[in-house]
MDAnalysis code that builds the backbone (N, CA, C; Angstrom):
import MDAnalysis as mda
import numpy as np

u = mda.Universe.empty(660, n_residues=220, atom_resindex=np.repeat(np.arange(220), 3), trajectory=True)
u.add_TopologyAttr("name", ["N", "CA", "C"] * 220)
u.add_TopologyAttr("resid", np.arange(1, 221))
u.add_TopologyAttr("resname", ["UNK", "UNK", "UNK", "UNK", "UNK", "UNK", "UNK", "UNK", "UNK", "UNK", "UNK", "UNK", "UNK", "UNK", "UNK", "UNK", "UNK", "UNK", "UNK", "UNK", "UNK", "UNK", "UNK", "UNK", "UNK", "UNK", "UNK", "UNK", "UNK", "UNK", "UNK", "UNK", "UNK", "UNK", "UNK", "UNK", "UNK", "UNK", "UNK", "UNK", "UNK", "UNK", "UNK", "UNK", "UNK", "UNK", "UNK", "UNK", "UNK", "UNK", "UNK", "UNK", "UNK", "UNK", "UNK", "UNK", "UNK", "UNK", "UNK", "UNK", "UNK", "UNK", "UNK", "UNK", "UNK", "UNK", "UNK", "UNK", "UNK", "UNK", "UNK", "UNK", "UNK", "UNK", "UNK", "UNK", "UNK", "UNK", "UNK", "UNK", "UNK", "UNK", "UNK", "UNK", "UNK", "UNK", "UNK", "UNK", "UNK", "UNK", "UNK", "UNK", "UNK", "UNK", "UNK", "UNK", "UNK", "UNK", "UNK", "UNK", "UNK", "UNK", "UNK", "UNK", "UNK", "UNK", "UNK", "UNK", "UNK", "UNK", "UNK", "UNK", "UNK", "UNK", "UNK", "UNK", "UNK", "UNK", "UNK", "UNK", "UNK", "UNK", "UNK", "UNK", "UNK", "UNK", "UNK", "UNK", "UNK", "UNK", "UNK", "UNK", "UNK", "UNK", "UNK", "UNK", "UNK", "UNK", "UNK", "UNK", "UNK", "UNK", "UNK", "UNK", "UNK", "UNK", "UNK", "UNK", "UNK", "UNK", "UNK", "UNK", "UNK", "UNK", "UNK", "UNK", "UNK", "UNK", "UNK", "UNK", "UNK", "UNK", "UNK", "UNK", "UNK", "UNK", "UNK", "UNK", "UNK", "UNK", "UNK", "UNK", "UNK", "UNK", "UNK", "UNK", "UNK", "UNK", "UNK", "UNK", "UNK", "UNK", "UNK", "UNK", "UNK", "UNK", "UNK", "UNK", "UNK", "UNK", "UNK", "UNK", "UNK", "UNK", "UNK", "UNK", "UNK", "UNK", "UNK", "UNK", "UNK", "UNK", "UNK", "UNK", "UNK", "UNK", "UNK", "UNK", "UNK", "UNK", "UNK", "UNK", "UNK", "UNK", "UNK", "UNK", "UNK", "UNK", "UNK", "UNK"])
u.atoms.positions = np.array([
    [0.866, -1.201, 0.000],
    [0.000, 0.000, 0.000],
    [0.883, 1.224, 0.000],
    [0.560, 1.964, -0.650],
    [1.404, 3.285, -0.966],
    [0.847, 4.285, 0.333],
    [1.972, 4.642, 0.599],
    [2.191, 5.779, 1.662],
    [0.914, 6.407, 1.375],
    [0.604, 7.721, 0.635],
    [-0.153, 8.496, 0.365],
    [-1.594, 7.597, 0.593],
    [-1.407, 6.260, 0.425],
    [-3.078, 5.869, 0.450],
    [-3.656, 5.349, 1.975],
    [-2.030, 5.429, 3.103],
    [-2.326, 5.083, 4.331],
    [-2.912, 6.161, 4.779],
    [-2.091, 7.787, 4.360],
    [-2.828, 9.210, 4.788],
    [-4.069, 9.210, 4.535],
    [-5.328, 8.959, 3.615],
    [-6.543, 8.529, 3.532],
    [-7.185, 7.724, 4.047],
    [-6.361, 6.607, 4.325],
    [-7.616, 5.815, 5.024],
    [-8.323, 6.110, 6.971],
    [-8.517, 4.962, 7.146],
    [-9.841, 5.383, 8.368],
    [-8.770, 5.417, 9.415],
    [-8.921, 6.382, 10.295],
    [-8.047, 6.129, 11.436],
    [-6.552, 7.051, 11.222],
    [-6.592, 7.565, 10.150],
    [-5.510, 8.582, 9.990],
    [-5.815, 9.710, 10.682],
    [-4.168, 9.721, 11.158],
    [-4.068, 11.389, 12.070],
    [-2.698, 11.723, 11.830],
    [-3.144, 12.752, 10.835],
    [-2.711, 14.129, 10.618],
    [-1.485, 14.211, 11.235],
    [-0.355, 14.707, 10.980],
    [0.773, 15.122, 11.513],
    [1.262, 16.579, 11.827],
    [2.319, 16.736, 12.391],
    [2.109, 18.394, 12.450],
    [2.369, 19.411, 11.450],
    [2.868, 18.536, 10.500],
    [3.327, 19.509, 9.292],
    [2.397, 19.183, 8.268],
    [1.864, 18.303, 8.276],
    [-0.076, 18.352, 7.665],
    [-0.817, 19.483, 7.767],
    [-1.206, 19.601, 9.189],
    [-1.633, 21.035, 10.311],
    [-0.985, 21.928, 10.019],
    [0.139, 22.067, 9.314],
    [1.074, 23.933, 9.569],
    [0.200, 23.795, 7.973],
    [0.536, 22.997, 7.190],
    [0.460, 23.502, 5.891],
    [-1.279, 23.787, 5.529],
    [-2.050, 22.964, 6.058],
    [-3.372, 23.442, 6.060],
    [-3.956, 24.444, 7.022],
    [-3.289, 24.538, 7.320],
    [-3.551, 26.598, 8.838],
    [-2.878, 27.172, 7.659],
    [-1.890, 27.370, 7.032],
    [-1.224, 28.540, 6.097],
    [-2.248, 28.325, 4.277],
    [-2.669, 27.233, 3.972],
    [-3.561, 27.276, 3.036],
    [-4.956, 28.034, 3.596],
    [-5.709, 27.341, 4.660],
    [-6.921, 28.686, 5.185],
    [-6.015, 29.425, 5.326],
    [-5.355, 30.428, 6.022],
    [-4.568, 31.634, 5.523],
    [-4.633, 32.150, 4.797],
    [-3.803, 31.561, 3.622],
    [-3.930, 32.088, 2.325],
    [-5.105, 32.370, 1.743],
    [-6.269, 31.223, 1.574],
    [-7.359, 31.400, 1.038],
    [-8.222, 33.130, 1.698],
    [-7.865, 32.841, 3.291],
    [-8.854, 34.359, 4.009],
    [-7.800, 35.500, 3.365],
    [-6.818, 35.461, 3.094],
    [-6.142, 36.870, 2.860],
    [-6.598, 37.060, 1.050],
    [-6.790, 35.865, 0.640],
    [-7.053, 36.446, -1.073],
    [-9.280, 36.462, -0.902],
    [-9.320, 36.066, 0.120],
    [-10.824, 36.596, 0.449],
    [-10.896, 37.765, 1.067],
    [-10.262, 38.581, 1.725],
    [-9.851, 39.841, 1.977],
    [-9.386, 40.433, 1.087],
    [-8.736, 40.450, -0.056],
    [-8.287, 41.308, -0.797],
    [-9.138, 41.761, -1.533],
    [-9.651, 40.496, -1.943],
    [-11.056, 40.403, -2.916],
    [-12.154, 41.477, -2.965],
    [-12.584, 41.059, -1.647],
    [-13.228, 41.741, -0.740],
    [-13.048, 43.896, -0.748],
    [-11.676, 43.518, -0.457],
    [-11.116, 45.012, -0.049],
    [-11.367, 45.438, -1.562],
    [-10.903, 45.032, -2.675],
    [-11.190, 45.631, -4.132],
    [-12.244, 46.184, -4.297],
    [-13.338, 44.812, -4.084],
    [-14.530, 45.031, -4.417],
    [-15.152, 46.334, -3.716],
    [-14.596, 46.611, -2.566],
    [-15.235, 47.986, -2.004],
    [-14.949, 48.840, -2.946],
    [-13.689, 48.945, -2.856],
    [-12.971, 50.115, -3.506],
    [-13.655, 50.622, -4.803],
    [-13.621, 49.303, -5.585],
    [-14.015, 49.778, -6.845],
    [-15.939, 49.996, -6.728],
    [-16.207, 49.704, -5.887],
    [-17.731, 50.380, -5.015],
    [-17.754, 51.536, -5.023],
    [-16.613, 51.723, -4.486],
    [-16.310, 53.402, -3.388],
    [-16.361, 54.442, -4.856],
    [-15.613, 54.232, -5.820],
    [-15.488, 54.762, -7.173],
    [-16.511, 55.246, -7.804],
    [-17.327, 53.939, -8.134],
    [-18.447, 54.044, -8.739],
    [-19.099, 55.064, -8.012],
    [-19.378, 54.645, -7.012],
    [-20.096, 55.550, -6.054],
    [-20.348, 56.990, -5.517],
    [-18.557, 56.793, -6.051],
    [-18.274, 58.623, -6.085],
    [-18.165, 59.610, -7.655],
    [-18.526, 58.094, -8.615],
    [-18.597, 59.094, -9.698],
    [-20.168, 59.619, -9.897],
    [-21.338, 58.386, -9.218],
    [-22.364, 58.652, -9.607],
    [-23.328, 60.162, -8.965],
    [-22.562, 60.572, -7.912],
    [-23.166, 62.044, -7.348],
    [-22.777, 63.501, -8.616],
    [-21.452, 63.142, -9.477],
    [-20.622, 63.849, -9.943],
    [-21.964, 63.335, -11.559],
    [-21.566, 62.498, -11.878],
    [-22.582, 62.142, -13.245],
    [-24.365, 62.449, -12.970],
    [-24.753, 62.349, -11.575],
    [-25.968, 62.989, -11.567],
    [-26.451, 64.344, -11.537],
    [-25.368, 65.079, -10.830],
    [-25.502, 66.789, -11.202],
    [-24.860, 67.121, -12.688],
    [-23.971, 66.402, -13.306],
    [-23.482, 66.781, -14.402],
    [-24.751, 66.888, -15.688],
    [-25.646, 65.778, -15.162],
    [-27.001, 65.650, -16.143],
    [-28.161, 66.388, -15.382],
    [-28.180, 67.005, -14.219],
    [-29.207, 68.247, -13.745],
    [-28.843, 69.396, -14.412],
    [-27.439, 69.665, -14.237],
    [-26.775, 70.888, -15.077],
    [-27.460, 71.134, -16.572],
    [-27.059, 69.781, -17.441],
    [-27.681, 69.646, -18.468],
    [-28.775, 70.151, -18.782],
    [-29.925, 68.832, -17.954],
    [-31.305, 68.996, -17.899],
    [-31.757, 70.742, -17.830],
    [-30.827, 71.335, -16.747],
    [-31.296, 73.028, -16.537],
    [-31.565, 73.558, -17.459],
    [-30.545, 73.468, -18.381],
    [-29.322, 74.481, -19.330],
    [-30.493, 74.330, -20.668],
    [-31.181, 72.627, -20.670],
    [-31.952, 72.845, -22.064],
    [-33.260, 73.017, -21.606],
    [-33.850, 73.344, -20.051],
    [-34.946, 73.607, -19.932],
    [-35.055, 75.294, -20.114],
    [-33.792, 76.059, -19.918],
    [-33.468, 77.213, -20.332],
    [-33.472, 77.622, -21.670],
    [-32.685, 76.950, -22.334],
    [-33.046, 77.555, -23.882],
    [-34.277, 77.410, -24.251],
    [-35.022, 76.323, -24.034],
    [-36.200, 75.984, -24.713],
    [-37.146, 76.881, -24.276],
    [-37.089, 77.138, -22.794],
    [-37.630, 78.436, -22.396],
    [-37.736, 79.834, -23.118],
    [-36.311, 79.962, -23.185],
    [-36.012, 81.136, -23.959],
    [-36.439, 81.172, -25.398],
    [-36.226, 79.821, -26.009],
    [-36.985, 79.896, -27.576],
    [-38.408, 80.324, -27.264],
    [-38.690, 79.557, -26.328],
    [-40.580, 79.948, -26.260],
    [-40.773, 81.268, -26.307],
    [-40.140, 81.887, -25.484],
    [-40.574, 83.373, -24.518],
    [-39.922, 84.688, -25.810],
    [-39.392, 84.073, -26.778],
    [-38.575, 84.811, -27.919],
    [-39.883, 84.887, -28.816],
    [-40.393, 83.340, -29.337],
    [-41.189, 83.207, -30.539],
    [-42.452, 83.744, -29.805],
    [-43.088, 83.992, -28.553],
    [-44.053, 84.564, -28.462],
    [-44.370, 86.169, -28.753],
    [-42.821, 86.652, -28.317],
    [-42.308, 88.434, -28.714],
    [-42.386, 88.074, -30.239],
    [-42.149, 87.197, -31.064],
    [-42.073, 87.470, -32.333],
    [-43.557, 87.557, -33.152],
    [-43.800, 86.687, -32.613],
    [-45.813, 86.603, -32.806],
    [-46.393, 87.948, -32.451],
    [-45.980, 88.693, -31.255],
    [-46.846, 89.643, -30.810],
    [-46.567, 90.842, -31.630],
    [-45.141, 90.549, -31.937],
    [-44.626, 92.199, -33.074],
    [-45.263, 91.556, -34.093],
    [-45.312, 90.968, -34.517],
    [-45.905, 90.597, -36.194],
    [-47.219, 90.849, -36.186],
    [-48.022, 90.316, -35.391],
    [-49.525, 90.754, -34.650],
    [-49.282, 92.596, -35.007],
    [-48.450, 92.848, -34.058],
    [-49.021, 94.660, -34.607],
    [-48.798, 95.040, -35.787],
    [-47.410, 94.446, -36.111],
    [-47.289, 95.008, -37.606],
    [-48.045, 94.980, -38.424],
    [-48.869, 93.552, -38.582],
    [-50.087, 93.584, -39.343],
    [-51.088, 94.459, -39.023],
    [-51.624, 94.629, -37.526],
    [-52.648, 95.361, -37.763],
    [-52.176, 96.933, -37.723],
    [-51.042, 97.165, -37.579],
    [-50.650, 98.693, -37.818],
    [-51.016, 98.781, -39.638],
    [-49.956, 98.084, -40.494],
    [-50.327, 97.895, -41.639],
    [-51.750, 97.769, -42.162],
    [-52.630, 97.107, -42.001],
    [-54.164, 97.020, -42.364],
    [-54.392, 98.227, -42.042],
    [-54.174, 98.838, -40.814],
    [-54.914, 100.264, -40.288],
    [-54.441, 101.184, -41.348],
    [-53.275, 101.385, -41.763],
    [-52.813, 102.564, -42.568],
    [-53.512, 101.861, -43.899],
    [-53.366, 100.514, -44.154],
    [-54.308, 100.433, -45.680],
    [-55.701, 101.042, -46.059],
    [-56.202, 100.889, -44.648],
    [-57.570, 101.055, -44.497],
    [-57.447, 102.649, -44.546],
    [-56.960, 102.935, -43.863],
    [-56.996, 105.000, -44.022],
    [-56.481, 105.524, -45.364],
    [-55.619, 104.965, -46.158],
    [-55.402, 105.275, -47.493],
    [-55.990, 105.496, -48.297],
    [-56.595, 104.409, -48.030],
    [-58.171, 103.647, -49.299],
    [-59.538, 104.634, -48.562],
    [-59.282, 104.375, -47.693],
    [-60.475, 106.034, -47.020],
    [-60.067, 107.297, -47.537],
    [-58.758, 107.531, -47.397],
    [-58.612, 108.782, -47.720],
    [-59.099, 109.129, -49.865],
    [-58.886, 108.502, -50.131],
    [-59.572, 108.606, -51.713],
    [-60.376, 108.790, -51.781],
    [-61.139, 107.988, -51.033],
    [-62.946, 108.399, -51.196],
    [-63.487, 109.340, -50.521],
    [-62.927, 109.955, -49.075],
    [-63.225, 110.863, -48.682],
    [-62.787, 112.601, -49.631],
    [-61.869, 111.997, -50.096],
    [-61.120, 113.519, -51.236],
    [-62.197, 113.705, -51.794],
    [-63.200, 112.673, -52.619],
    [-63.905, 112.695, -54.108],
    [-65.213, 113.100, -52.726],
    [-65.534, 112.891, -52.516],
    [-66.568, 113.195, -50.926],
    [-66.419, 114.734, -51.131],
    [-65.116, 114.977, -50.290],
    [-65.108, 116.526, -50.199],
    [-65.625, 117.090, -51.381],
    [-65.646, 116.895, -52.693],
    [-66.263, 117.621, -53.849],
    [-67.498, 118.012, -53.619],
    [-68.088, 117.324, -53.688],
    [-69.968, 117.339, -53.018],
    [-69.960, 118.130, -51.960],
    [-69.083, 118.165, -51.174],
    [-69.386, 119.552, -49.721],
    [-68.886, 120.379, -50.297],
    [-68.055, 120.804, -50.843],
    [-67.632, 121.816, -51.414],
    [-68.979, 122.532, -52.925],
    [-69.286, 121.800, -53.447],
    [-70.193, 121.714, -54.440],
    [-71.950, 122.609, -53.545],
    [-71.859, 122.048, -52.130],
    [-73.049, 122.362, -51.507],
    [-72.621, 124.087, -50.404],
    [-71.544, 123.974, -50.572],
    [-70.781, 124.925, -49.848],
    [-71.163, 126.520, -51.045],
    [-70.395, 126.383, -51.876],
    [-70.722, 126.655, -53.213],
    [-72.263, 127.554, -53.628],
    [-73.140, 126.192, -53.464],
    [-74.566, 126.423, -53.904],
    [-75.221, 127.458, -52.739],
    [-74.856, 127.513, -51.870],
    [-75.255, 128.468, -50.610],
    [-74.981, 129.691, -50.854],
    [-73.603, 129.813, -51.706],
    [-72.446, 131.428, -51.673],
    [-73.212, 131.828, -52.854],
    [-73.809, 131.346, -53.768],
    [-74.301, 131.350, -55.181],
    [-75.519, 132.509, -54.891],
    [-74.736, 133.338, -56.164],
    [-76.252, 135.127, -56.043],
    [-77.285, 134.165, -56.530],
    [-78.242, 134.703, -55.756],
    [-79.974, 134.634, -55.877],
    [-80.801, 133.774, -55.272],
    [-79.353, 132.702, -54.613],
    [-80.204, 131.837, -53.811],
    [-81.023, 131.950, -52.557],
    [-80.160, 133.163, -52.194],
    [-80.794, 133.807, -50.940],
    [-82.072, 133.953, -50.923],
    [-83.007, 134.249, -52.340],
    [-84.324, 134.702, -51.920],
    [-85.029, 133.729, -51.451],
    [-84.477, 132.605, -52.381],
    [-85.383, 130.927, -51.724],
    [-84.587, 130.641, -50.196],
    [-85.623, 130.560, -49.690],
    [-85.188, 130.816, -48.227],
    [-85.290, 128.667, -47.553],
    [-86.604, 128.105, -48.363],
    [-86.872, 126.708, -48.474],
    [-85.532, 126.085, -48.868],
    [-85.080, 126.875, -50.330],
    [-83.759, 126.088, -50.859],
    [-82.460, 126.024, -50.222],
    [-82.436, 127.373, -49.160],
    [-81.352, 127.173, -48.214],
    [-81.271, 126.959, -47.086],
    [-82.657, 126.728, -46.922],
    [-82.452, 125.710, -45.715],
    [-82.179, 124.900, -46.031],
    [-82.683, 123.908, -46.874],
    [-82.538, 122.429, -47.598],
    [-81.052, 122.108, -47.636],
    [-80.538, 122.955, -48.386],
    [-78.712, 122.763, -48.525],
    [-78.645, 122.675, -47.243],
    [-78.743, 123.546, -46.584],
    [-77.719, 124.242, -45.466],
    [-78.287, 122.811, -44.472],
    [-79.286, 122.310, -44.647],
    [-78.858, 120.809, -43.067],
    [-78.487, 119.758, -44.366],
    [-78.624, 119.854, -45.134],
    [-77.521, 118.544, -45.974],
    [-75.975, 118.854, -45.896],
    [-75.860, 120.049, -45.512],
    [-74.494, 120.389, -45.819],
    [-73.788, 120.008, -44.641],
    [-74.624, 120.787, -43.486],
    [-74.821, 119.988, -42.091],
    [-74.225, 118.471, -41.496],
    [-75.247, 117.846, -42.109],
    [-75.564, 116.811, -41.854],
    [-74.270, 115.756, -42.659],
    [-73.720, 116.504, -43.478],
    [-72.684, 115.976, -44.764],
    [-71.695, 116.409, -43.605],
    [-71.170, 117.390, -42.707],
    [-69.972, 117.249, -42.229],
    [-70.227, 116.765, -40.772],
    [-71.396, 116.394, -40.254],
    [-71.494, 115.409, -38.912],
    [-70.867, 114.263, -39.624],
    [-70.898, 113.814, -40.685],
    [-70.667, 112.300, -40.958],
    [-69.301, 111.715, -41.051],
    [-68.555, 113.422, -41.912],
    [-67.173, 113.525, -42.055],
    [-66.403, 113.631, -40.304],
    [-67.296, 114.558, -39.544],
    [-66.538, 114.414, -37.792],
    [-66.775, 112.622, -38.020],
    [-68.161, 112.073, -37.500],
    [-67.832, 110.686, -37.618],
    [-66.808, 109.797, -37.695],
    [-66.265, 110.212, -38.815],
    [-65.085, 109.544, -39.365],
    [-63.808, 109.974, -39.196],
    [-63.550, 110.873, -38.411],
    [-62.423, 111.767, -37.687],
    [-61.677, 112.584, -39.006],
    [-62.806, 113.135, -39.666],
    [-62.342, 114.119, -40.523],
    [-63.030, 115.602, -40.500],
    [-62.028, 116.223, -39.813],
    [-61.891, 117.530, -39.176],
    [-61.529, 119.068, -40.402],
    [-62.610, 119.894, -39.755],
    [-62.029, 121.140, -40.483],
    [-61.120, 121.985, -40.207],
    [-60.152, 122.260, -41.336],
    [-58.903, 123.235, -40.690],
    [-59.342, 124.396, -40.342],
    [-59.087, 125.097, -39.153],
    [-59.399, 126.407, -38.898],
    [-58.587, 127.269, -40.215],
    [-59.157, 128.140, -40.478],
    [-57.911, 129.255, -41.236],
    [-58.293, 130.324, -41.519],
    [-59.625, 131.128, -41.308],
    [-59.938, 131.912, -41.484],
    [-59.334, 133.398, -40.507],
    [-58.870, 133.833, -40.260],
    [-58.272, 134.827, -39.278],
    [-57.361, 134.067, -38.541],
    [-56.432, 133.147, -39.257],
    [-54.952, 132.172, -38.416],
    [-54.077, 132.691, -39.005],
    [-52.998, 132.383, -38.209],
    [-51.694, 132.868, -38.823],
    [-51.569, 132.203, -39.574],
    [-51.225, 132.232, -40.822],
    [-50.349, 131.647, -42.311],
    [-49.707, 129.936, -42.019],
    [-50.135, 128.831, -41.723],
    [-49.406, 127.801, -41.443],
    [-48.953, 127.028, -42.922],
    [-48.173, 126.657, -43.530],
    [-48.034, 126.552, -44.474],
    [-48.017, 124.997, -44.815],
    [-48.249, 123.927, -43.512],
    [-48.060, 122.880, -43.673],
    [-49.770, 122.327, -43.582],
    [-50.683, 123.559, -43.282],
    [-52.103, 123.475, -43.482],
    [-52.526, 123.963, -44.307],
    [-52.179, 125.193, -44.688],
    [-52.929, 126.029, -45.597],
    [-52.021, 126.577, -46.717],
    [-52.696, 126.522, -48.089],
    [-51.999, 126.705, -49.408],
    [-52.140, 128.675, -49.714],
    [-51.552, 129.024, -50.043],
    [-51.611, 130.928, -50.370],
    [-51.980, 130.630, -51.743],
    [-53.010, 131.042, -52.567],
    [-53.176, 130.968, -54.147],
    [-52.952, 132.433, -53.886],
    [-53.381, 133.673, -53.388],
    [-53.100, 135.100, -53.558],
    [-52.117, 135.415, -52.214],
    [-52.154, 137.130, -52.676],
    [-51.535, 137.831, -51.180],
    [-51.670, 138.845, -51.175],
    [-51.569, 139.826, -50.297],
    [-52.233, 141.650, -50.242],
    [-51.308, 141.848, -49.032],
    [-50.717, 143.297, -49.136],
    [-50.215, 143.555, -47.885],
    [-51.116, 144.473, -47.036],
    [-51.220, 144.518, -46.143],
    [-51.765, 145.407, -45.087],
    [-51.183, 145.718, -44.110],
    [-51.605, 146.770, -43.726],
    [-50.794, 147.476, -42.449],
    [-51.399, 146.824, -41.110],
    [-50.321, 147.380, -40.198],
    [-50.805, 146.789, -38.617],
    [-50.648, 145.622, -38.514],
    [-50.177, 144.677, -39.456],
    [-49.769, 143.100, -39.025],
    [-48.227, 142.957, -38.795],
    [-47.838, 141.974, -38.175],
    [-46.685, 141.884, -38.421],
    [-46.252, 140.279, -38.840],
    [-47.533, 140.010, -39.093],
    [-47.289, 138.073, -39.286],
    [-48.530, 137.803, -40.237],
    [-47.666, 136.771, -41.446],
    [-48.752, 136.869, -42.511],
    [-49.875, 136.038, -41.670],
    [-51.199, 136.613, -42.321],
    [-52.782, 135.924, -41.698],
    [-53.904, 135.772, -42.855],
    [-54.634, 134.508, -42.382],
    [-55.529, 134.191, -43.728],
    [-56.643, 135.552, -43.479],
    [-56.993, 135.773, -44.593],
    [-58.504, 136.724, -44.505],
    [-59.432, 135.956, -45.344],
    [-59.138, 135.128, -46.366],
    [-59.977, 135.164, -46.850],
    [-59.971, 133.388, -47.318],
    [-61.102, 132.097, -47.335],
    [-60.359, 131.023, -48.197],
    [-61.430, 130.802, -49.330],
    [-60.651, 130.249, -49.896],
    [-61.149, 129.743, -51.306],
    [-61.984, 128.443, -50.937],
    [-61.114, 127.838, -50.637],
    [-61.857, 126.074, -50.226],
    [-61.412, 125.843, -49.073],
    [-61.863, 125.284, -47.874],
    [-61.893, 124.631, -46.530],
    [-60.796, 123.295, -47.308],
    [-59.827, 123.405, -46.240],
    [-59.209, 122.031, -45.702],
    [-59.870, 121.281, -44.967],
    [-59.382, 119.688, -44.562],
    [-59.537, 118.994, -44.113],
    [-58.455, 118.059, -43.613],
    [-58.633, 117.434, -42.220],
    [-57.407, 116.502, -41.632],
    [-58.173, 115.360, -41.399],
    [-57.551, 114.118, -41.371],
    [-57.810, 112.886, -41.575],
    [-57.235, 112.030, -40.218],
    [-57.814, 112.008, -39.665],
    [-57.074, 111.463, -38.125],
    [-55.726, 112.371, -37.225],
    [-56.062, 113.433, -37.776],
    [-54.591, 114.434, -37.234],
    [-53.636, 114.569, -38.354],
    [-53.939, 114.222, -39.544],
    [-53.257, 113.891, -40.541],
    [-53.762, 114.881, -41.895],
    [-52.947, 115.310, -42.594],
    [-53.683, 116.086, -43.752],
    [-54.273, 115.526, -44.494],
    [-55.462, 115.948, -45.167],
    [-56.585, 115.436, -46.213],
    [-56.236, 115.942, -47.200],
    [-56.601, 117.668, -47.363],
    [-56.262, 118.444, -48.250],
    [-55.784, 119.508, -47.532],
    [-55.122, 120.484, -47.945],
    [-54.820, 122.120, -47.535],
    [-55.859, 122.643, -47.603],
    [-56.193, 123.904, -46.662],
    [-57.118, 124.856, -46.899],
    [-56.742, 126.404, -48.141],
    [-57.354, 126.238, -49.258],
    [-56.357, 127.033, -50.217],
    [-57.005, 128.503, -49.380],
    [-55.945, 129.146, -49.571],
    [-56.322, 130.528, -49.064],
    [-55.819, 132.030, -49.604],
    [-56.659, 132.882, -49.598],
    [-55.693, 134.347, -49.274],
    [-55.057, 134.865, -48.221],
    [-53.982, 135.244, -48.809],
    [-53.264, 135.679, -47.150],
    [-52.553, 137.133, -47.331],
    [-52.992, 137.300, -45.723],
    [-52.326, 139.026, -45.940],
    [-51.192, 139.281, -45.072],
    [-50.184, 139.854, -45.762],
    [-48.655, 140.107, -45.261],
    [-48.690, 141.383, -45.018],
    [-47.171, 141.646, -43.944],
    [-46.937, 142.404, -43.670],
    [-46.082, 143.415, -44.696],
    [-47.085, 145.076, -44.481],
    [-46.134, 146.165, -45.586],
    [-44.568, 145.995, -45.266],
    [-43.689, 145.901, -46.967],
    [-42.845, 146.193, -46.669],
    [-41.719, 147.381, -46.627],
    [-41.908, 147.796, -45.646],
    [-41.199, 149.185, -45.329],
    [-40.014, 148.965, -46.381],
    [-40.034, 150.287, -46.892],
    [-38.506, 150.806, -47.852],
    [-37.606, 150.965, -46.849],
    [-36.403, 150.390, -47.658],
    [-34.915, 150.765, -46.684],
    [-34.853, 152.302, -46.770],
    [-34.272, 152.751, -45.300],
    [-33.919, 154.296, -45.435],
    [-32.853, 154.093, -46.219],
    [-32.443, 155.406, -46.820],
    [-31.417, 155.437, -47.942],
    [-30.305, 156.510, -46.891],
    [-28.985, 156.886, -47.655],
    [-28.015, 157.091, -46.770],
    [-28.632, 158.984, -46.346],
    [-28.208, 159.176, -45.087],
    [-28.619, 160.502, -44.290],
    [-27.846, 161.316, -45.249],
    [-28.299, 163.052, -45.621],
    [-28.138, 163.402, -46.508],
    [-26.919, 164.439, -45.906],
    [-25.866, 164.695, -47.016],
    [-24.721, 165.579, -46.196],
    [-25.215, 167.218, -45.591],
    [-24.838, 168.099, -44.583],
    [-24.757, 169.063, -44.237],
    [-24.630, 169.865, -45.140],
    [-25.767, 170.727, -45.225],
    [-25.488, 172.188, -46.134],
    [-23.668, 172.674, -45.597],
    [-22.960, 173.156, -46.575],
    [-21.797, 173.869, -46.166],
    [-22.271, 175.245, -45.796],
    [-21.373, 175.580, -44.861],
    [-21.565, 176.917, -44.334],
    [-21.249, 178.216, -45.434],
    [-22.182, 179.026, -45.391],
    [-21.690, 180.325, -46.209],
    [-20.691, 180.894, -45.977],
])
């Protein structure tokens, strides 16, 4: 029987250098189960400390595109709201343009009834001027209506960005040209000119330059 097969059988006991070498194998085995062990933390500990660092790194993120997208929103709504006026600023001035034409060809007919009132002989028909005179009336309530206003100019100073001069007369005692007299009534269109009020206007005389003081008689 071979040595090695007496160490197996029943009734074997172990020697002391059996015992050293199996105390230093458990040994060995607990220290590479400790190491193991110790790694496995470590590389725990790692993970562990990258995942606080990778979870704010993607809040950061998350912020940064809840911000732009914000900002796209809060941009394209300013862009909607200017375009919104522009259009209806635009329509509004289309609309007053296209008014203003028809109100010009309008003014003819008040002017036409304006006219028929100033006209010799109508005066005696007293029926016929009344008749004009509340159509004529009633023809510039419609024009206020529509915020079309008469230019003052009858006894105003000379404004030239209201009122047109077809004549001129000088007179004394002024010192600033003034309408006396108009031809046709202006009109303004929302604060805006319609037509000029054509007018006469009277300026101030213009004094002759004195000429040079005359020399001293010589003495006899």
């Amino acid at each position: 029987m071979a040595p090695d097969d007496d160490k197996q059988g029943i009734g074997y006991v172990p020697d002391e250098g059996d015992q050293d070498a199996d105390a230093e194998a458990a040994k060995a085995r607990e220290q590479a189960a400790h190491e193991e062990a110790a790694h496995r933390r470590k590389g725990g500990a790692k993970r562990s400390a990258h995942r606080p660092a990778e979870a704010d790194a993607a809040l950061r993120s998350a912020i940064a595109e809840r911000e732009e997208f914000r900002d796209k929103y809060l941009r394209g709504l300013a862009e909607m709201d200017n375009f919104r006026k522009r259009m209806k600023k635009e329509r509004d001035e289309f609309q007053k343009y296209v008014l203003s034409e028809v109100l010009l060809d309008l003014l003819q007919v008040y002017d036409n009834l304006e006219r028929a009132l100033k006209s010799k002989g109508v005066e005696h028909d007293k029926g016929l001027v009344s008749g004009v005179e509340m159509i004529r009336k009633q023809f510039l309530d419609l024009l206020k209506k529509y915020q079309v206003m008469e230019i003052e100019a009858l006894g105003r100073t000379f404004d030239p960005s209201r009122h047109e001069a077809l004549s001129k007369e000088e007179r004394e005692g002024i010192s600033q040209p003034v309408v006396v007299e108009v031809y046709q009534k202006g009109f303004t269109y929302h604060d805006k000119l319609l037509r000029p009020a054509l007018t006469k206007v009277a300026v101030p005389v213009v004094q002759p330059a004195a000429g040079p003081a005359a020399a001293p008689a010589p003495e006899p």
